[in-house]
Structure formats: structure tokens, C-alpha cells
C-alpha positions in Angstrom: 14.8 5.1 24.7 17.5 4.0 22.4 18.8 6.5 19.8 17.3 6.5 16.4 19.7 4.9 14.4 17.8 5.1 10.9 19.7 9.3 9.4 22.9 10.1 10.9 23.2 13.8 12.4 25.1 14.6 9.0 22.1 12.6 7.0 19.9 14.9 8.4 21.3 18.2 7.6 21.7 17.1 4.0 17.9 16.1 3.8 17.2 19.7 5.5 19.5 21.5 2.5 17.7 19.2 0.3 14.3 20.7 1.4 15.2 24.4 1.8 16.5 24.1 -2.0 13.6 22.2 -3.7 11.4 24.4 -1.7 13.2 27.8 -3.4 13.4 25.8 -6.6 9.5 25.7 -6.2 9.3 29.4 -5.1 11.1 30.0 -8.9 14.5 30.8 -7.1 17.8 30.7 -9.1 20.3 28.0 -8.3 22.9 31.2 -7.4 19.4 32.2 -5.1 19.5 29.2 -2.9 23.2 28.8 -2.7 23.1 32.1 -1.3 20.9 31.1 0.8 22.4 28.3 2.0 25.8 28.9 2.0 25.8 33.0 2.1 26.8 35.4 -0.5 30.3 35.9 0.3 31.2 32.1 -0.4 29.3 32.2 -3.8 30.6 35.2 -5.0 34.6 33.9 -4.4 34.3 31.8 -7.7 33.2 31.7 -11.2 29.5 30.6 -11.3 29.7 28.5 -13.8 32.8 26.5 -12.5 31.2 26.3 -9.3 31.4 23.6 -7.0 28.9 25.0 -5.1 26.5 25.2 -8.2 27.2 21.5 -8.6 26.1 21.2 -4.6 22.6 23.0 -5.3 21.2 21.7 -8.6 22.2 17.9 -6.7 20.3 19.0 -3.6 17.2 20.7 -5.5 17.2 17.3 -7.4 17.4 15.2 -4.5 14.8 17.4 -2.2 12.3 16.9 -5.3 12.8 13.5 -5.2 11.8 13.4 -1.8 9.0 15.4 -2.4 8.0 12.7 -5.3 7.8 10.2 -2.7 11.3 9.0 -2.2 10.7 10.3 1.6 9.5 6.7 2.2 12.5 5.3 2.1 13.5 7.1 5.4 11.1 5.6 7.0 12.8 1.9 6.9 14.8 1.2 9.3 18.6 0.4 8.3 19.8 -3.0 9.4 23.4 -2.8 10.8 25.8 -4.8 9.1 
């Protein structure tokens, strides 16, 4: 079988963040919640929350994993054409 060529291996570990942070955004977990979660406490704690780049990271993935979950998941079912 050919390889699926439709996410890259980095695609799909962005649309798995995306789902474990809507998913605690769902389960009323704070933004500082999931990126602890995600990315572990030490990390989050080196910087100012606020300033965070990291914050930045999680409010874009809870946004994009609840537009997936608003039906935008369709879209990875098409199959990219190469160029």
C-alpha cells in the first residue's frame, strides 16, 4: 500500500494538540490547564503568563480543535493534490 499522503507526521500531531485542548477547553479547563498539560508545568511556569508564547499556542489550538469539532474535520478527508 502506498503511504497516505493526505496529513504530514507533523500535521498530525498538531491536529492531536488540537483535540486534547478543545477537549479540556470543553471539560472547563484553563488555558494555563491544558498547556500544562501539553507542554508540562515546568515550561509554563519559566515565563510571564500573560506574555506567553505558549498561551498564544493553546487559545490557537483550542480554537482550531473546536473548529474541527464544528465540522471542519471534513476537510481532512480530501485528499491533497501534489503540485
Amino acid at each position: 500500500m502506498p503511504p497516505d499522503t493526505r496529513i504530514t507526521a507533523q500535521q498530525r500531531l498538531r491536529l492531536r494538540a488540537m483535540m486534547l485542548a478543545a477537549d479540556g477547553r470543553t471539560n472547563d479547563a484553563s488555558y494555563r490547564d491544558i498547556a500544562m498539560a501539553l507542554y508540562g508545568e515546568r515550561r509554563v511556569m519559566s515565563e510571564p503568563w500573560k506574555t506567553s508564547s505558549l498561551r498564544d499556542r493553546v487559545i490557537g489550538l483550542v480554537k482550531g480543535g473546536l473548529a474541527l469539532i464544528g465540522g471542519g474535520y471534513l476537510k481532512l478527508l480530501r485528499h491533497r493534490r501534489r503540485p
